[in-house]
C-alpha positions in Angstrom: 88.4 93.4 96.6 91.8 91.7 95.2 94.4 91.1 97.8 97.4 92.3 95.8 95.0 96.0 95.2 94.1 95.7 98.7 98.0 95.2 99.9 98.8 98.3 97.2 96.3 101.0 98.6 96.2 100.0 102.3 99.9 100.6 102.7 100.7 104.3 100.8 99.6 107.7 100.9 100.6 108.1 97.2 100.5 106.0 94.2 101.9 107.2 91.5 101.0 105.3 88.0 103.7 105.9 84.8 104.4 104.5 81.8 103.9 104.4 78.0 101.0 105.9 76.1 97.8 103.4 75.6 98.6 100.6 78.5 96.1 101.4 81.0 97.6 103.9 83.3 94.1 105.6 83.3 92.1 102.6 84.4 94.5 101.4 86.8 94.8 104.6 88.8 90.5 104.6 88.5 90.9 101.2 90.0 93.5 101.8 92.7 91.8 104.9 93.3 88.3 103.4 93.9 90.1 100.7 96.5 91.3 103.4 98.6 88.0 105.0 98.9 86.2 101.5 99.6 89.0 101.5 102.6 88.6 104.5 103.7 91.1 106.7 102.3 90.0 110.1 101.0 91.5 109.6 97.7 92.5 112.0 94.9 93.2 111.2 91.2 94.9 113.4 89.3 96.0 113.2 85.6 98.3 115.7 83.2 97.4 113.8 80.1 96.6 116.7 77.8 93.6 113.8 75.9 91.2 114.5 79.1 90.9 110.6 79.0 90.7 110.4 82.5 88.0 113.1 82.8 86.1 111.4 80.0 86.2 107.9 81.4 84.8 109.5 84.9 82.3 111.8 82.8 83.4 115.1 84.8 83.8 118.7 83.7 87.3 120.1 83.4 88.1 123.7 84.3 87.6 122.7 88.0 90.4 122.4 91.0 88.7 118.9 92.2 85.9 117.1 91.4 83.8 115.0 93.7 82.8 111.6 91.4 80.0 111.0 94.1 79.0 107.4 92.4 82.9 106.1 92.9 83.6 107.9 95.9 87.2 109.6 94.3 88.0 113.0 93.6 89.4 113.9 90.5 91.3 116.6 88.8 93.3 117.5 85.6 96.6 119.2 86.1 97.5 121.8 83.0 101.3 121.6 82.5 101.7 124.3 80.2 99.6 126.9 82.3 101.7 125.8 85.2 104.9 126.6 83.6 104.1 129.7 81.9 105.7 132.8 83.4 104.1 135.6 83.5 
């Protein structure tokens, strides 16, 4: 594993990843995310990017709280904004 991931994902609880559409927010947290889990860390990826790209890069469902990606060792889950806004 590389040292500056390793130094990243040993120290936190939470990494957050932000930035500009199409510069690789999505396979950096994937990558952060699998680091964790190969220290130990029950890890958690979650996305609100309405594009499912993370869900399609992992090949999961959506619909689902969490997902267990059993070959990376993460979970994953999608977060729907606009359903978590909407009042009722």
């Amino acid at each position: 594993m590389n040292s500056d991931i390793k130094k990243i994902v040993s120290n936190r609880t939470l990494i957050q990843t932000l930035g500009s559409g199409g510069v690789g927010k999505t396979t950096l947290s994937v990558v952060l995310g699998i680091a964790a889990s190969k220290l130990g860390k029950k890890t958690l990826v979650i996305t609100i990017d309405p594009s499912k790209r993370l869900m399609d890069t992992l090949h999961i469902r959506t619909g689902h709280d969490t997902e267990y990606v059993k070959e990376l060792g993460i979970y994953a889950m999608m977060i729907d904004v606009a359903k978590s806004w909407e009042i009722i």
